[in-house]
LONU-84432 format. One line per field, with one value per residue (C-alpha): residue number from 0; residue in three letters; x, y, z. Coordinates in steps of 0.1 Angstrom, whole numbers, padded with zeros to 4 digits, always signed. Layout:
num	NUM;...
residu	ALA;...
px	X;...
py	Y;...
pz	Z;...
***
This chain:
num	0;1;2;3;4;5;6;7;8;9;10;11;12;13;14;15;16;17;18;19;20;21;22;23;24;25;26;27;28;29;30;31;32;33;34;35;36;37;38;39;40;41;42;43;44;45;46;47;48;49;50;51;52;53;54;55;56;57;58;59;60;61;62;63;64;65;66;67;68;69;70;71;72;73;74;75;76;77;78;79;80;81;82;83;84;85;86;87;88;89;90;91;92;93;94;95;96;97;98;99;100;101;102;103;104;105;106;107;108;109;110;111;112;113;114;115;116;117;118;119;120;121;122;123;124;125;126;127;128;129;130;131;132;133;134;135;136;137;138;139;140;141;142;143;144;145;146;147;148;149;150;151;152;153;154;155;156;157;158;159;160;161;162;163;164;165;166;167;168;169;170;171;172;173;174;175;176;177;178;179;180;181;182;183;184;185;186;187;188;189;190;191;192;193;194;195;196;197;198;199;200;201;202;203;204;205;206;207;208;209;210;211;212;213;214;215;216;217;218;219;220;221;222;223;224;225;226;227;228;229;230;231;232;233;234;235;236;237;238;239;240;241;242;243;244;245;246;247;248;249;250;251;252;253;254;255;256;257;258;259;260;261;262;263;264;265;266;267;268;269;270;271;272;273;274;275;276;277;278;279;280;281;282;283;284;285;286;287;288;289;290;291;292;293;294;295;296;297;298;299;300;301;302;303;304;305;306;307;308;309;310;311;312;313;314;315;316;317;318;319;320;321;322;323;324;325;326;327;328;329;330;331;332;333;334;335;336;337;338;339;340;341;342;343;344;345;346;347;348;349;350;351;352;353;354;355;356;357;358;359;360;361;362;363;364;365;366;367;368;369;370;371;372;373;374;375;376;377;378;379;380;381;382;383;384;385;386;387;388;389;390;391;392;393;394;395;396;397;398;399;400;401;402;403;404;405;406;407;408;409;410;411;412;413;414;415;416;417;418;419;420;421;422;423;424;425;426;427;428;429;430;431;432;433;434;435;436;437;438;439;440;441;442;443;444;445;446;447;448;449;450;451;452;453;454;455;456;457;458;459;460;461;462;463;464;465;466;467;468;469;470;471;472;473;474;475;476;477;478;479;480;481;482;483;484;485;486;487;488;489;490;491;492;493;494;495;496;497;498;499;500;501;502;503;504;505;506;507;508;509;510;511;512;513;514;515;516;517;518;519;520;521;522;523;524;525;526;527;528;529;530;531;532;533;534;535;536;537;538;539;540;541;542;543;544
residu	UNK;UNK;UNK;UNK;UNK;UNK;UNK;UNK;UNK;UNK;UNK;UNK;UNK;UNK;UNK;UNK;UNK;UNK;UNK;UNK;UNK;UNK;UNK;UNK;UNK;UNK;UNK;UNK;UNK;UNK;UNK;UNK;UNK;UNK;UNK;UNK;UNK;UNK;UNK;UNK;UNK;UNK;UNK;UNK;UNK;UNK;UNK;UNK;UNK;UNK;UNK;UNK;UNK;UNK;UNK;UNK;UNK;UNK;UNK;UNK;UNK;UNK;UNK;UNK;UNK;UNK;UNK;UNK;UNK;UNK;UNK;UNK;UNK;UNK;UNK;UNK;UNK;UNK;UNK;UNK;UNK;UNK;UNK;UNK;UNK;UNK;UNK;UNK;UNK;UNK;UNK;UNK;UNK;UNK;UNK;UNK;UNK;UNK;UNK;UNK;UNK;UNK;UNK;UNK;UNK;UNK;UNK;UNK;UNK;UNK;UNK;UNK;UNK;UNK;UNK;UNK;UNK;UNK;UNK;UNK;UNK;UNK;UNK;UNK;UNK;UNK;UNK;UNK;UNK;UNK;UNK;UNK;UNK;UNK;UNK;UNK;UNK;UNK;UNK;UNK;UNK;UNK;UNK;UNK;UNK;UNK;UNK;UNK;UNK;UNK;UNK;UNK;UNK;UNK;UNK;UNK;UNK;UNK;UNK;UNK;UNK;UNK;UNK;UNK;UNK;UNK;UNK;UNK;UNK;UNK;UNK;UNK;UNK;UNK;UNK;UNK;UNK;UNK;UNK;UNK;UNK;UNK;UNK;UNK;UNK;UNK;UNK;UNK;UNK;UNK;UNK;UNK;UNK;UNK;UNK;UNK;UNK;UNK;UNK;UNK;UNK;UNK;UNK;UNK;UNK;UNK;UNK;UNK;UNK;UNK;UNK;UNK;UNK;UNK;UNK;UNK;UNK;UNK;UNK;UNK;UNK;UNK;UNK;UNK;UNK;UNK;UNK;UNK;UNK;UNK;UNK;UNK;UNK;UNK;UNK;UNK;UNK;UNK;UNK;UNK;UNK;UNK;UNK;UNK;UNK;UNK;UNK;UNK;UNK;UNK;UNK;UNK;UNK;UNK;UNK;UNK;UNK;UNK;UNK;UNK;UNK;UNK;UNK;UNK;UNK;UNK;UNK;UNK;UNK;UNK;UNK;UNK;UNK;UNK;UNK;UNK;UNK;UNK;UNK;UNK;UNK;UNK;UNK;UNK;UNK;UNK;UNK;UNK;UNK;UNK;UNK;UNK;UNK;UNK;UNK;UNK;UNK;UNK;UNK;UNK;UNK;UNK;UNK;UNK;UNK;UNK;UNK;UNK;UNK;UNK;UNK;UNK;UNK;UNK;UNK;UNK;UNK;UNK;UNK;UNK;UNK;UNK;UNK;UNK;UNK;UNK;UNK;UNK;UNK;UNK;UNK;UNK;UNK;UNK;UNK;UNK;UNK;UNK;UNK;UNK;UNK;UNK;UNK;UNK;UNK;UNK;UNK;UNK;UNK;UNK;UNK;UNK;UNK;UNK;UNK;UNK;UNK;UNK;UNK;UNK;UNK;UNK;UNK;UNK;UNK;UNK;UNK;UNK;UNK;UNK;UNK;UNK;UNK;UNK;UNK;UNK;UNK;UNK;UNK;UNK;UNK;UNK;UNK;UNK;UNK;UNK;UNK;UNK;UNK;UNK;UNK;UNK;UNK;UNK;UNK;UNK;UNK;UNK;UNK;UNK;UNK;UNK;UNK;UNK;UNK;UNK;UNK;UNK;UNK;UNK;UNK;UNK;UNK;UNK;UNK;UNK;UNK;UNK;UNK;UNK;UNK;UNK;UNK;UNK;UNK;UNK;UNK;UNK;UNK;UNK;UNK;UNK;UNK;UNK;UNK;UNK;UNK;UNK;UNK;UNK;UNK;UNK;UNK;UNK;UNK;UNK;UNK;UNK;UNK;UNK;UNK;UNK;UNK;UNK;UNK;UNK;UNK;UNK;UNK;UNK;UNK;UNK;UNK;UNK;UNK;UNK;UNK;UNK;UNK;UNK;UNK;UNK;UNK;UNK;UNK;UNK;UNK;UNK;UNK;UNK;UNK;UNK;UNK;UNK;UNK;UNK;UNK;UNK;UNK;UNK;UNK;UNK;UNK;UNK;UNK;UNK;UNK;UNK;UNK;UNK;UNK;UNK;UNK;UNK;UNK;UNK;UNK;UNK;UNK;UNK;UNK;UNK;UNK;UNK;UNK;UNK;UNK;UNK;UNK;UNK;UNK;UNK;UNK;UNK;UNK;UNK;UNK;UNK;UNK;UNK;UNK;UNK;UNK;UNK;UNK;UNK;UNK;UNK;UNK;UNK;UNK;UNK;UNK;UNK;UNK
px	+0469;+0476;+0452;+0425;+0435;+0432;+0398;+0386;+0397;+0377;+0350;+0350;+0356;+0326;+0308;+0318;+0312;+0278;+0269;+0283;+0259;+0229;+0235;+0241;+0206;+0185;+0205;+0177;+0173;+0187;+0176;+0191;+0168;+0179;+0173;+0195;+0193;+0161;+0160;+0130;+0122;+0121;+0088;+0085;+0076;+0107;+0094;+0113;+0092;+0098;+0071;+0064;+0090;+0086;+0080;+0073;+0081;+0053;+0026;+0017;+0026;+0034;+0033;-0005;-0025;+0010;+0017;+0039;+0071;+0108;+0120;+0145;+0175;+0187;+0221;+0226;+0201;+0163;+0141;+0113;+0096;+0062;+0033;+0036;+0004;-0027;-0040;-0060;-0102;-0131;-0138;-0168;-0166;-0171;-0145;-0113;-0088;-0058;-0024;-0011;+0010;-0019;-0035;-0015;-0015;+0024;+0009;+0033;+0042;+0041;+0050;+0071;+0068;+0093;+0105;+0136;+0169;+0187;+0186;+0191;+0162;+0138;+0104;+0071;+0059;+0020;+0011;-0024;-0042;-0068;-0105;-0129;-0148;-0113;-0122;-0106;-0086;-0051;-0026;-0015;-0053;-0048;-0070;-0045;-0014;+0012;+0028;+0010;+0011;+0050;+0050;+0038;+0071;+0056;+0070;+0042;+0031;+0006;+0005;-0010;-0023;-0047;-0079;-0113;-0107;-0064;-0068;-0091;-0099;-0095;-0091;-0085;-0059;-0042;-0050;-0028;-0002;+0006;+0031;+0014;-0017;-0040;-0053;-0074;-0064;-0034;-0046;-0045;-0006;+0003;-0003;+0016;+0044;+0045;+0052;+0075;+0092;+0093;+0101;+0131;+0134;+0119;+0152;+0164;+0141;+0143;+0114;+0114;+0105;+0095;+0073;+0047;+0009;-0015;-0044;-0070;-0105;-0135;-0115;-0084;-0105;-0108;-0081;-0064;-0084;-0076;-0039;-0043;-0057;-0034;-0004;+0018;+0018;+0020;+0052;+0053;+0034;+0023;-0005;-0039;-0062;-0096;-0120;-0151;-0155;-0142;-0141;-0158;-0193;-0182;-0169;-0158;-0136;-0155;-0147;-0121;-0141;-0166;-0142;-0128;-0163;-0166;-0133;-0150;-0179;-0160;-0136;-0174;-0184;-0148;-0147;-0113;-0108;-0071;-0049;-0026;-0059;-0066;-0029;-0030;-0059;-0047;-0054;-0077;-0097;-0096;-0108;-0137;-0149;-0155;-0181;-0201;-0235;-0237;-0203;-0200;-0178;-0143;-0139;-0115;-0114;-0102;-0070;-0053;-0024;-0030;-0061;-0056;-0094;-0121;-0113;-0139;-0128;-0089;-0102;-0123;-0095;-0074;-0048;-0048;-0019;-0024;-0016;-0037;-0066;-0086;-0115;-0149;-0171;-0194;-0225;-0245;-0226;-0253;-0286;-0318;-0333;-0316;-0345;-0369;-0360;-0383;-0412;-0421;-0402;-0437;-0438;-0460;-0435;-0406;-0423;-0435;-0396;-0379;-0407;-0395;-0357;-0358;-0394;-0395;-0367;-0389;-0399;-0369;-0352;-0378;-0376;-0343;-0346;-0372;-0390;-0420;-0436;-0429;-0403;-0377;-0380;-0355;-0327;-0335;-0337;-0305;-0286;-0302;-0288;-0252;-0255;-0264;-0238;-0203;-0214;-0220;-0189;-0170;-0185;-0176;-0145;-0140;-0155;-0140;-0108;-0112;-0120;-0091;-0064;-0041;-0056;-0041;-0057;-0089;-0100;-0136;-0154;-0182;-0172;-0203;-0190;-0211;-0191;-0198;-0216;-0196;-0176;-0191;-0163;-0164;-0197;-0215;-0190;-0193;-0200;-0168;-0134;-0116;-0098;-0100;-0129;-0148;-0175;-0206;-0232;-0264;-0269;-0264;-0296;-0284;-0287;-0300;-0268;-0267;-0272;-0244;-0208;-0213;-0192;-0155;-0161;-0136;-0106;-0088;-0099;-0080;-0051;-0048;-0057;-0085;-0066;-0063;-0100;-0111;-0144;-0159;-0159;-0141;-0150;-0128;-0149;-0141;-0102;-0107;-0123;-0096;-0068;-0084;-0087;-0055;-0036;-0058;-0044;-0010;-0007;-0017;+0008;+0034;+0026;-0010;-0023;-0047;-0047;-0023;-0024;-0056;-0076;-0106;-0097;-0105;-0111;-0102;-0133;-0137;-0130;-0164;-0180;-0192;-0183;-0165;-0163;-0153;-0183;-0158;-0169;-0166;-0172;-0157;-0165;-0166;-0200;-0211;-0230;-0267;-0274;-0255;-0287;-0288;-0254;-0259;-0289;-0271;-0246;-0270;-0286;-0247;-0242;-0277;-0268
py	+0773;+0748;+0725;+0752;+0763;+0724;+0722;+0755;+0740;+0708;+0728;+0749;+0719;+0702;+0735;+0735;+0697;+0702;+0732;+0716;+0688;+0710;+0726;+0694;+0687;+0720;+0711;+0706;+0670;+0656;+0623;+0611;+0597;+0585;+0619;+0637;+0653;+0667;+0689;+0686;+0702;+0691;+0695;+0704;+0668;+0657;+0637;+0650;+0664;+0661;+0678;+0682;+0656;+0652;+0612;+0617;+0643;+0668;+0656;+0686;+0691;+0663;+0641;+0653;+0620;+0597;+0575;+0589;+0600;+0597;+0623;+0644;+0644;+0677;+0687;+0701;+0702;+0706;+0724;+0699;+0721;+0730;+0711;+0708;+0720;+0705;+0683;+0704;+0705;+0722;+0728;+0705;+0695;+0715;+0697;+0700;+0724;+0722;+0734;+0732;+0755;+0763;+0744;+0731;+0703;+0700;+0681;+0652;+0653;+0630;+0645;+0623;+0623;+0601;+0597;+0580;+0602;+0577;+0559;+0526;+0522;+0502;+0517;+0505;+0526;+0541;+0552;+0571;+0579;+0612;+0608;+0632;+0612;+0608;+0649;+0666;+0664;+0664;+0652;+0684;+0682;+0685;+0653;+0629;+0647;+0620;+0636;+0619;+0581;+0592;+0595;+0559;+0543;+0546;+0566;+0580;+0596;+0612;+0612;+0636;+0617;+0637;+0639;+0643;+0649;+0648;+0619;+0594;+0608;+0580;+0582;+0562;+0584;+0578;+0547;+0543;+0564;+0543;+0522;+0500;+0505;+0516;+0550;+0565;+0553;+0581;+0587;+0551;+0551;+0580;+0558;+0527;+0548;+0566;+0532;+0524;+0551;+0545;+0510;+0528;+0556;+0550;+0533;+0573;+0584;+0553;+0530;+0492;+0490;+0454;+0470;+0492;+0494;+0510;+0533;+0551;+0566;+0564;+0570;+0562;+0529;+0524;+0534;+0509;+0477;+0488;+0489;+0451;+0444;+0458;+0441;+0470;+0474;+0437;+0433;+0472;+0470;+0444;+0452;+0472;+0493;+0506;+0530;+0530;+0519;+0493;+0496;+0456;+0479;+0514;+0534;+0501;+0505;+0501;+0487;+0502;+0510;+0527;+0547;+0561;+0569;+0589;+0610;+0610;+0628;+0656;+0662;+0674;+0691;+0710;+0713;+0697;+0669;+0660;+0649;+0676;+0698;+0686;+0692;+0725;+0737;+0749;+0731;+0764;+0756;+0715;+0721;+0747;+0724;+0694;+0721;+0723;+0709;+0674;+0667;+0631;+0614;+0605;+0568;+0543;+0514;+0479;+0490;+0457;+0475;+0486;+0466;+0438;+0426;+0432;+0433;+0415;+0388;+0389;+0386;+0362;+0343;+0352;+0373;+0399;+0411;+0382;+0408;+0417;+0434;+0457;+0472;+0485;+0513;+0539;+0536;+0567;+0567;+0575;+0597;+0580;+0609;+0593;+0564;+0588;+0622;+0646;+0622;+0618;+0583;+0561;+0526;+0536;+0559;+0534;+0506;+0527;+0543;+0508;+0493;+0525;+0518;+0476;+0468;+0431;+0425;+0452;+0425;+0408;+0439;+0448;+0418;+0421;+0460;+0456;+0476;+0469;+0505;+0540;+0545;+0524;+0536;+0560;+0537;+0510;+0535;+0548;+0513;+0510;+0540;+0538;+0500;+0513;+0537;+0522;+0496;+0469;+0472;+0472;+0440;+0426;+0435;+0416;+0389;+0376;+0386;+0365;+0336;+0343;+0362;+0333;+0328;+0358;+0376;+0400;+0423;+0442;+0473;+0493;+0528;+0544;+0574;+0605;+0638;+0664;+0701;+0725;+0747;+0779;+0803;+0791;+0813;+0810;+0794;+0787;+0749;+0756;+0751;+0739;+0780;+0783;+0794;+0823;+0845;+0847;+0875;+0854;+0828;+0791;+0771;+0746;+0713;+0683;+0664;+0632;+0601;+0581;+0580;+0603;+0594;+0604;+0611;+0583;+0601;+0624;+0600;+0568;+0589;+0609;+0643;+0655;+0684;+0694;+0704;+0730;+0726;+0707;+0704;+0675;+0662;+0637;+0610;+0620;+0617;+0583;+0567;+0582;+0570;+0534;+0534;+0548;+0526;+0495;+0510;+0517;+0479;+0469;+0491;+0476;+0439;+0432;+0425;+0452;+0436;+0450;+0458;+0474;+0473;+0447;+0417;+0420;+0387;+0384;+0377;+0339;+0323;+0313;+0346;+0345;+0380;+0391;+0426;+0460;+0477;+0513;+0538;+0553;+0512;+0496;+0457;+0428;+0424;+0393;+0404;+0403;+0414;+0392;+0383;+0419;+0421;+0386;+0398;+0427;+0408;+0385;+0414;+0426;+0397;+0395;+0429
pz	+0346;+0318;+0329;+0327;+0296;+0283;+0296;+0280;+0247;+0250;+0265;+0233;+0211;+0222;+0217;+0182;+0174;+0190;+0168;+0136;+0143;+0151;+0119;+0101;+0113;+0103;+0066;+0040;+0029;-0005;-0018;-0048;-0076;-0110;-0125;-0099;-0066;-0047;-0017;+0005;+0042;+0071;+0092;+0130;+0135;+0123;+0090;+0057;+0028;-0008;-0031;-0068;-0080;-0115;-0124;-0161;-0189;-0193;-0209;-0233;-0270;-0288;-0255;-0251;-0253;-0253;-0225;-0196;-0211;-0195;-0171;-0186;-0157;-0145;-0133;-0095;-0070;-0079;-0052;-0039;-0014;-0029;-0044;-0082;-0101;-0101;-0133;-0156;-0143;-0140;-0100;-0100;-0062;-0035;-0008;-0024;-0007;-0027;-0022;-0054;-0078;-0099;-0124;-0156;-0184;-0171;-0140;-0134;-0099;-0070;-0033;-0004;+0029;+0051;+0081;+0070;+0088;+0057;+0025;+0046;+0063;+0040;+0055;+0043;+0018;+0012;-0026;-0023;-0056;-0053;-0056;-0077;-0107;-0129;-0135;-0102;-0076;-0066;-0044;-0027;-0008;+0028;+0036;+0014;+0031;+0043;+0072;+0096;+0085;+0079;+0117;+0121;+0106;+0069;+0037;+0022;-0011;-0032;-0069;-0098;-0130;-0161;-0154;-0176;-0214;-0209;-0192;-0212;-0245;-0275;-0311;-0339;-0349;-0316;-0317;-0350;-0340;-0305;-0306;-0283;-0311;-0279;-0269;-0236;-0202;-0202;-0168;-0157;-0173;-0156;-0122;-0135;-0142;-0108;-0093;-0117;-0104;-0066;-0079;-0089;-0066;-0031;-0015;-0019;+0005;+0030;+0014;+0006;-0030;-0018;+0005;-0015;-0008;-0031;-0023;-0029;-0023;-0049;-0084;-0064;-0053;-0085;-0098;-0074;-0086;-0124;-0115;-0098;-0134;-0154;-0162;-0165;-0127;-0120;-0092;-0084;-0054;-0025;-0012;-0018;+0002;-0017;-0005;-0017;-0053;-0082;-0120;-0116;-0111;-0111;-0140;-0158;-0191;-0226;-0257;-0275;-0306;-0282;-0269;-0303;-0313;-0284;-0293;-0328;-0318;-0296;-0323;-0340;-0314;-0306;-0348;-0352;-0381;-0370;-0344;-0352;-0347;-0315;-0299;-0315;-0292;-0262;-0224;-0215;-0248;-0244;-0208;-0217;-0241;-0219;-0200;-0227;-0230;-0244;-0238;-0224;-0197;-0209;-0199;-0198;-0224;-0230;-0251;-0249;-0236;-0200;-0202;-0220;-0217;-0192;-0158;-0145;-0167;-0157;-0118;-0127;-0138;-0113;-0132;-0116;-0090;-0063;-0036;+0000;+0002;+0024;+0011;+0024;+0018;+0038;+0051;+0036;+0000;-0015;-0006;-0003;-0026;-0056;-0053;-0043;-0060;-0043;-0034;+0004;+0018;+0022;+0012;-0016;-0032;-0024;-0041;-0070;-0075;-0076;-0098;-0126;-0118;-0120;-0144;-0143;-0118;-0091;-0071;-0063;-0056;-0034;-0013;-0011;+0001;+0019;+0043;+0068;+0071;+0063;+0089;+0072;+0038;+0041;+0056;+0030;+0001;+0013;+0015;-0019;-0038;-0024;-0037;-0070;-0069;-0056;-0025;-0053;-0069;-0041;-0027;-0063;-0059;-0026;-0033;-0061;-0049;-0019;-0044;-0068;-0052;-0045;-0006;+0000;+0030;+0021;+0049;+0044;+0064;+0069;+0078;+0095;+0117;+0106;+0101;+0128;+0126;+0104;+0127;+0141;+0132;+0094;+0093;+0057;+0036;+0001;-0009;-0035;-0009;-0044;-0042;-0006;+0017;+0004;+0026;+0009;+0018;+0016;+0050;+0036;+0045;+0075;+0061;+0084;+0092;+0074;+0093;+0082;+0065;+0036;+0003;+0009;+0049;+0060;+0046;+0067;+0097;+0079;+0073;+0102;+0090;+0112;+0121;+0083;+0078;+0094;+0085;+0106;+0146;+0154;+0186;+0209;+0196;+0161;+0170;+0186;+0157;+0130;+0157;+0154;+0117;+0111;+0133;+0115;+0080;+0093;+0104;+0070;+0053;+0073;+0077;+0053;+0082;+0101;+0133;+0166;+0200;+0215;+0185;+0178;+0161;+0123;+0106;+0069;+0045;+0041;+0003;+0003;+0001;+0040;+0050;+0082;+0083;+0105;+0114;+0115;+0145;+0177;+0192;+0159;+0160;+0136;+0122;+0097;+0066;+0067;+0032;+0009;-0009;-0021;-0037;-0052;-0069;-0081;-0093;-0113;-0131;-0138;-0155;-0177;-0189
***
């Protein structure tokens, strides 16, 4: 009798201990950062998510148009288990599903995803930056989320920065009042500071602060050559991944002066004199106004602060972060109609369209971009306007990194995997997916499918997010080539280097500007360039303008 009494207790014991420790395990996650304790969730797959963290004070009031301010810390334990809002913008692209908490100038949030069970684990860590022209998009969009590359071994995150007008607007009167005596690029500070703070904070959540790659896709491409210009983010990060696009010949910063005169003339067209004017409006009335006819682009500028002079001129002279690099961009970034506009694609109307764009540099760019008969006008007019557009300045970007990055390995691609037909089931769907699919009562004119990688296509297939969009109808090829380009990226996150088992070798990207690079599809392969002459060209008239 007693000795079935004594196993009953250790049966029941070991019930108990087993129950405590499932429970211990369904706990939500804390994480301790320097401004007190978060609480995440953790997701069926087992990966631990953080969202809407706060990594600067919000930027509204007097800390409108002021570089990212300190977090003020809080006491107890601060829910992280939804998406922070989205930076103030207009809804300008049509692809954008976002997941945020509405839409507010108080946008200073960065979301975590990691696999880490604890603080000691010292994972490699992924920092993506949002697309959308520096005037949309946000990190809580399905096709940046980090769940999956968290399941690879990496901690991942996304990061909100201010967009458009709240984001890049100079003044001389900010100018003056910055202690740094610098204004615009608030957007571009927002960044630096978010790796500041997983310089600071990451180890929490199971990252190696020593470990950090940057990325990004279009103004996250660029946004990730700015921040390996800057020195303000010098030694926050070890690595860099661009997709599609560099401010060396996209979106580049301008003068100062030119920038203030810009703010000049929308303080005219807003009506406001003063700075005190300006702050007073509110971010419903800032953003209207940026919608307005004849209001211009916000851009960056060369504040001598976060960009202490051009960047072209600090890679030239090899200043910038010394760090790896892969880079590429798309094969179709660009529609062949933007040489052509609505004119039939003959040689005739090829040759007539790049004689308006180029004048007296027509003929070389024609040889360069040539074509032998009416069939490949439309291939070459393509290559042509995604060139123009963000092919160049990626190229740039490559190559002169591979000349003054410190020999430090530079890995290029061409990503030329065409999206798939739209889903049946989505019906006719608005173009705008920025509020979430809405049914519209007219039939949407089916669209030929483009021929190649559109701008932005590569995205949920390099971070594993197929199964995100439900747009489109992902076929078994479509999973294959994002389960190669993933793992490629995953490999670089991990070791800069995007080479491992079962995938094609990928060469690095010689010093002397010869070119290896990954041809990206369903039969991905190492190509050699063909075309150099045109982005040398390119780059000659760069430089004579």
């Amino acid at each position: 009798m007693k000795t079935i009494f004594i196993t009953m207790l250790l049966a029941l014991q070991m019930m108990y201990v087993a129950t405590a420790q499932s429970e211990k395990a369904n706990l939500a996650p804390q994480a301790k950062t320097a401004n007190g304790i978060v609480e995440g969730v953790v997701e069926t797959s087992g990966v631990r998510t953080y969202k809407g963290i706060p990594f600067a004070a919000p930027p509204v009031g007097a800390f409108r148009w002021r570089e990212p301010q300190p977090v003020k810390s809080w006491n107890g334990v601060r829910k992280a288990d939804k998406f922070g809002p989205r930076a103030m913008q207009n809804p300008v692209f049509g692809d954008m599903g976002f997941r945020s908490d509405g839409m507010s100038e108080d946008c200073l949030y960065l979301n975590v995803w990691t696999p880490a069970k604890s603080a000691s684990e010292k994972l490699p860590v992924l920092v993506y930056f949002y697309g959308g022209g520096f005037v949309a998009g946000d990190g809580s969009e399905g096709r940046y989320d980090g769940e999956s590359m968290a399941t690879k071994g990496i901690v991942s995150l996304t990061v909100n920065y201010r967009l458009g007008v709240f984001g890049f607007y100079a003044s001389e009167d900010l100018t003056k009042e910055s202690p740094h005596h610098a204004s615009g690029n608030y957007g571009y500070l927002d960044q630096a500071a978010a790796l500041a703070w997983v310089k600071q904070n990451i180890a929490a959540f199971g990252g190696d602060p020593e470990r950090v790659t940057i990325a990004g896709e279009s103004a996250g491409s660029l946004s990730v050559s700015a921040l390996m210009a800057s020195p303000l983010s010098k030694d926050l990060f070890s690595a860099a991944i661009g997709e599609s696009g560099s401010v060396l010949g996209t979106l580049p910063p301008v003068p100062l002066a030119q920038a203030e005169q810009a703010g000049a003339k929308f303080n005219e067209q807003v009506g406001k004199k003063t700075l005190a004017e300006m702050r007073a409006l509110s971010a419903e009335e800032l953003l209207k106004a940026t919608a307005s006819a004849g209001v211009s682009r916000f851009l960056s500028a060369i504040d001598g602060y976060f960009f202490p002079e051009a960047p072209l001129k600090i890679f030239k002279a090899g200043k910038q972060s010394q760090v790896p690099l892969l880079a590429g961009w798309n094969s179709e970034e660009m529609n062949y109609r933007m040489i052509l506009g609505k004119e039939t694609p003959t040689l005739d109307n090829y040759t007539k369209a790049v004689q308006k764009l180029y004048g007296a540099e027509a003929d070389k760019v024609l040889k360069e971009y040539s074509a032998a008969s009416d069939a490949e006008v439309e291939q070459v007019a393509t290559d042509l306007a995604g060139d123009r557009f963000i092919g160049f300045g990626t190229w740039k970007w490559i190559d002169i990194q591979s000349k003054t990055g410190g020999g430090k390995p530079v890995c290029r691609y061409l990503y030329g995997r065409p999206r798939p037909a739209m889903n049946a089931e989505m019906g006719n769907v608005s173009a705008n997916l920025a509020g979430g699919v809405s049914k519209t009562t007219e039939p949407v004119a089916k669209a030929p499918l483009p021929k190649g990688a559109v701008h932005s296509a590569e995205i949920e297939y390099a971070m594993g997010n197929l199964s995100l969009n439900k747009v489109y109808a992902w076929t078994p090829e479509d999973y294959k080539v994002s389960a190669t380009m993933q793992a490629y990226f995953a490999n670089f996150v991990k070791t800069a280097n995007p080479n491992g088992k079962g995938l094609p070798e990928w060469l690095p990207v010689k010093g002397d500007g010869d070119a290896n690079y990954m041809y990206l599809d369903v039969n991905s392969h190492l190509e050699t360039e063909k075309h150099k002459g045109r982005y040398v060209l390119m780059d000659a008239m760069a430089t004579k303008d």
